[in-house]
N, C-alpha and C positions, 0 to 999 in steps of 0.2 A: 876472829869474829866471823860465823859463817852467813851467809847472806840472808837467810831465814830472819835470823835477831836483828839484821838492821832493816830489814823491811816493815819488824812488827815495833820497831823503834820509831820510827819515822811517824808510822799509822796510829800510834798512842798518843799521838800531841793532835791527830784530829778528832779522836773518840770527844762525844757527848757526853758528862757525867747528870746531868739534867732529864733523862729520858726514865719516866715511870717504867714500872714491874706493865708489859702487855702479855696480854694472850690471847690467843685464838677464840673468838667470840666476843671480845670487847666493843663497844661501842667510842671510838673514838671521837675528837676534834683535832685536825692537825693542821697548825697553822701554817699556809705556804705563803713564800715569798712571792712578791710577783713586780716585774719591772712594767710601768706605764711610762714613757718617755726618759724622763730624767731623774723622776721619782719612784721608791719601794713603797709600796703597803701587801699587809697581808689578810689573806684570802682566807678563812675557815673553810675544812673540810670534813666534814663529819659523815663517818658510816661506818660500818661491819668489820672490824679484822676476819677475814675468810682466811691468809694463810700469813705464816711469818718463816722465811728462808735464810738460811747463812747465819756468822755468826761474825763475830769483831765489827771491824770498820764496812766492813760488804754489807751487813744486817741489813735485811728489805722484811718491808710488811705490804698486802696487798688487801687495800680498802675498799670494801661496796657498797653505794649506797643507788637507792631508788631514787630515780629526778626527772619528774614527768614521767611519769610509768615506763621510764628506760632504765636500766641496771647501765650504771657505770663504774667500772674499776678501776683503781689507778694504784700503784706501784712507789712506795717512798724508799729512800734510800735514809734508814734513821738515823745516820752521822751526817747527812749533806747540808751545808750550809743554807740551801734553800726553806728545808724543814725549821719554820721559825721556834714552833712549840707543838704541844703531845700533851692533851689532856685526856683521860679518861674520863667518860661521862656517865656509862656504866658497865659492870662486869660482867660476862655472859657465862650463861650453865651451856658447856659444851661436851660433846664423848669424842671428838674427833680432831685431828691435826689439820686438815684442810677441811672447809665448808662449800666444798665446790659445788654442792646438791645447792645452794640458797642460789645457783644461776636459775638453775631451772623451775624456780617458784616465785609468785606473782601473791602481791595485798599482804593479808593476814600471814597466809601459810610461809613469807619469809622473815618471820619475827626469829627471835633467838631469846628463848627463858632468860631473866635476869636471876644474877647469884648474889648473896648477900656474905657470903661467908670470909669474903674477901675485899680487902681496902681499894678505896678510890685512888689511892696514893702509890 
């Protein structure tokens, strides 16, 4: 058994099987864990998929959303134990792999067309 298979051995008992169909332009809620003292609750986060990188257990997606007129993005890792839940809220019309252009636009002009042709699920 060469090292390859037992590494992707190992990493299949951490895989997610609960994680929706995402794509680039979705409108997510991702529920994050968060430690206050001795207790867990989790935190909603909701905004933009702009890009989704890698693939297996590595799989990231990078979310933005508008909060007080500041663009902020953050980086999930969609198998980590942190990421409680992954809803889709709605689908977006997109032509592109990354939506790096939605940095550099402010109000209206960073909306993303919703698509209908496609499940919430």
């Amino acid at each position: 058994m060469n090292a390859q298979a037992i590494i992707s051995e190992i990493e299949a008992k951490y895989l997610k099987s609960d994680i929706p169909q995402l794509y680039v332009g979705d409108t997510v809620k991702v529920g994050v864990k968060i430690k206050e003292g001795d207790k867990f609750r989790t935190q909603p986060y909701e905004g933009v998929i702009i890009s989704k990188a890698r693939s297996g257990i590595n799989s990231t997606m990078t979310v933005r959303k508008t909060f007080q007129g500041v663009g902020v993005e953050r980086v999930f890792l969609l198998h980590s134990p942190q990421v409680e839940s992954i809803k889709v809220i709605r689908r977006g019309k997109v032509r592109r792999a990354k939506l790096y252009y939605l940095r550099d636009r402010i109000g209206k002009a960073s909306r993303v067309k919703q698509r209908f042709d496609r499940d919430l699920t």
